[in-house]
Steps between C-alpha positions, in 0.01 A plus 500: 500500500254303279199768594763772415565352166143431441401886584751617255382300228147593550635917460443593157842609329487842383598584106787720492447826378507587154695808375230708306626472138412842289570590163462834331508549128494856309700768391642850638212479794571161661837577502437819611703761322649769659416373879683264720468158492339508817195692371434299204125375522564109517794595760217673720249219407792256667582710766116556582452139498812413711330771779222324538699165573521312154814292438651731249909498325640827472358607142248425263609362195476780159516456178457838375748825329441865427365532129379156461155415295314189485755333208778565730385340841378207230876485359614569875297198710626247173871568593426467865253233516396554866348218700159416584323507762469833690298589733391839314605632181435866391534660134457863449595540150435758158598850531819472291257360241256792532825737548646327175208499275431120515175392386238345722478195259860455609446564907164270487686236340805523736311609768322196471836254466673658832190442721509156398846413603430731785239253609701178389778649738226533819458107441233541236273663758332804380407650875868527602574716205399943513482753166570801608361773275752745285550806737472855301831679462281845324461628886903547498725769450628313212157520268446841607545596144369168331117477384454356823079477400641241253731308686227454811252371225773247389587401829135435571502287160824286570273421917178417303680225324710394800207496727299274238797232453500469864142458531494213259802380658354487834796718693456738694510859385589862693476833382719733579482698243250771671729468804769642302281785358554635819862604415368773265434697872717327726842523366667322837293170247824564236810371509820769489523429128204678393356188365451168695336472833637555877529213778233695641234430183647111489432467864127640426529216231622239732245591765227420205622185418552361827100357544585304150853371582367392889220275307738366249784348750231343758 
């Protein structure tokens, strides 16, 4: 009995497993806009993660509404005040402040302010928190009769200056931006609305991010 009890307190006592904690902040493209809630990027990101054996809940967490810009998610994350310390924390934010005129000043500077909470919300640890780059919305049937030259350039613009904030801010950074280029040929990439992108394109997303998100939850 005493070798028994010596054997078991020589076995080291395995951790429980924790359940992968994921939160995705945006607009009308985390919470995916015309497409089920099952083919929402972060929802395949979870799913994707939960295949492969992770200890996942049923849903990431989202902060994120159609039409949103960077002021609103700001005013949006102060009323919610999430709480720290996911695992991974995404933010694909600023085409409702290219589609609404807003001035890059403006996006830098808020820009700027939501990947800082962003990080403060990962446990103040830059590597657990992805940028995804602005997709372009000038490949769909909605822009087909917008200067959709110009809006491509400003979409390009608004990425240039989220790509450098999360360069200084040590993040990591995707672009899927040319990935949704591909819409302008493929319409099965569009949503039925004419203007957001189909659980198909957001699993092509999800697929992308998955080498990031796997590093940052080790």
């Amino acid at each position: 009995m005493r070798l028994l009890t010596l054997i078991l307190l020589l076995i080291p006592l395995q951790p429980e497993p924790t359940t992968l904690s994921y939160l995705a902040l945006g607009d009308s493209y985390t919470i995916g806009e015309s497409v089920a809630p099952e083919d929402r990027y972060p929802a395949q990101v979870m799913r994707a993660l939960c295949a492969e054996g992770y200890s996942c809940g049923e849903q990431p967490d989202i902060i994120a509404t159609t039409g949103w810009t960077t002021r609103d998610l700001l005013r949006a994350m102060a009323m919610d005040k999430p709480a720290t310390g996911y695992q991974a924390v995404s933010l694909l934010i600023g085409v409702n402040n290219q589609y609404q005129g807003r001035s890059q000043a403006e996006y830098r500077e808020e820009f700027t302010e939501l990947l800082k909470q962003a990080i403060a919300l990962a446990g103040d640890k830059p590597a657990h928190v992805l940028v995804l780059s602005v997709p372009d919305y000038s490949v769909t049937p909605f822009a087909q009769y917008r200067d959709t030259a110009y809006i491509a350039a400003q979409i390009d613009s608004f990425n240039l200056i989220n790509a450098r904030v999360a360069a200084t801010s040590h993040v990591n950074y995707l672009d899927i931006t040319a990935e949704s280029r591909k819409a302008a040929t493929d319409r099965s990439l569009i949503a039925s609305d004419g203007l957001h992108f189909s659980g198909k394109e957001y699993g092509i997303w999800a697929n992308l991010m998955m080498p990031m998100i796997r590093t940052m939850i080790k």
